[in-house]
C-alpha positions, 0 to 999 in steps of 0.5 A, a space after each residue: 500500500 505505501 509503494 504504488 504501482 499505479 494512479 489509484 493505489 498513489 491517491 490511496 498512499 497520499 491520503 494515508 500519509 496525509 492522515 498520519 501526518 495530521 493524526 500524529 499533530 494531533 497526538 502531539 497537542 493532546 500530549 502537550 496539554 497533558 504536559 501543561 496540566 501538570 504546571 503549577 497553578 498561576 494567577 487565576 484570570 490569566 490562567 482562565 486566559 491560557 485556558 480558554 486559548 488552549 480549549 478552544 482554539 487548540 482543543 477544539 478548532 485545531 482537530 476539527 479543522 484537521 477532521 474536517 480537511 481529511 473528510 474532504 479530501 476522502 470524498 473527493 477522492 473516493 469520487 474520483 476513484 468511482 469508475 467512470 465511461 472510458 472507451 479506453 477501459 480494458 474490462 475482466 471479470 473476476 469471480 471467487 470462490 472458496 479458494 480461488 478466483 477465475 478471470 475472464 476477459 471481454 476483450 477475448 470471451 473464450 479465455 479465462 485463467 485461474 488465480 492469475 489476473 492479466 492486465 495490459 500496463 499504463 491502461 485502466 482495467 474495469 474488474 467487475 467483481 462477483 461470488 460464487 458462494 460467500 462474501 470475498 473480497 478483491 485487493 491488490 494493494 499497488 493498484 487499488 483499495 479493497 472491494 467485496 465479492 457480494 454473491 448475487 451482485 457485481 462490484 466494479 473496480 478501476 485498477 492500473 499498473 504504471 509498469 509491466 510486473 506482477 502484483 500480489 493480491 489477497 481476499 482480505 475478507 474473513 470467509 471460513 477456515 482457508 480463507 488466509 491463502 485466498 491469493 492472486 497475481 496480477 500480471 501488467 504486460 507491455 503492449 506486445 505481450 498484452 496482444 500475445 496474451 489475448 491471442 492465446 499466447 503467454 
């Protein structure tokens, strides 16, 4: 998750660090004013001063300004990252099922691979995600957040790899005993074995 591999994930890292940044300045003011609490008393209506300074514009305007900031930019960025009509999109399927997921691909209907996601690099792929039987989740931390496999239903999620190489995915979703070696890879190819691959080669 902190090393992406493509646009998605970068937007994903950026938040995180951005929330951790914020989140230990908060930490740091609360231990502050942990430390001031324990300071001998001083006179009462500067003390009342101080306090009102430090309750209100520190305990209370500072965090919410920094909440407020991190909520924004999340829903920004999670409506940036909902996919959208694309011509360009490469489009697979992925279905899972105890303990394994099937990919077919749209752009040739026939082919179809087991725990090994083909995807052509430097181009958004749709995965349209689904189940078999329970509830499993999609993730390949370098290329996107997390999406459950809902049986019945169909989740969509916008995946991109920056360069050709394998990516680790999982299923992050506790769903029975063996659900912990629920893996992927997901392979990014160039554009001349992208070709290969959905004439049948590779």
């Amino acid at each position: 998750m902190l090393d992406p591999g493509g646009p998605a994930a970068r937007s994903i890292s950026m938040l995180w660090w951005g929330m951790l940044i914020a989140f230990t300045a908060i930490f740091a003011l609360v231990m502050a004013l942990l430390a001031l609490a324990w300071r001998p008393a001083r006179d009462g209506a500067a003390r009342s001063s101080s306090e009102r300074t430090w309750i209100i514009g520190l305990g209370l305007v500072f965090p919410s300004v920094i909440l407020i900031s991190l909520l924004a930019y999340g829903l920004w960025l999670g409506e940036r990252l909902i996919p959208r009509d694309d011509p360009d999109v490469t489009r697979v399927t992925a279905e899972a099922r105890r303990w394994s997921w099937t990919f077919s691909y749209d752009q040739n209907p026939g082919r179809t691979t087991l725990n090994v996601l083909h995807i052509p690099a430097g181009r958004p792929v749709d995965v349209a995600i689904t189940t078999a039987d329970v509830i499993h989740s999609f993730w390949v931390p370098r290329l996107a957040g997390k999406l459950d496999a809902i049986p019945g239903h169909v989740n969509v999620l916008r995946i991109e790899a920056d360069l050709p190489g394998t990516y680790a995915g999982q299923s992050a979703e506790f769903s029975g005993p063996g659900y912990d070696g629920h893996t992927f890879s997901v392979v990014a190819h160039g554009p001349e074995d992208w070709q290969s691959f959905l004439e049948g080669g590779l």
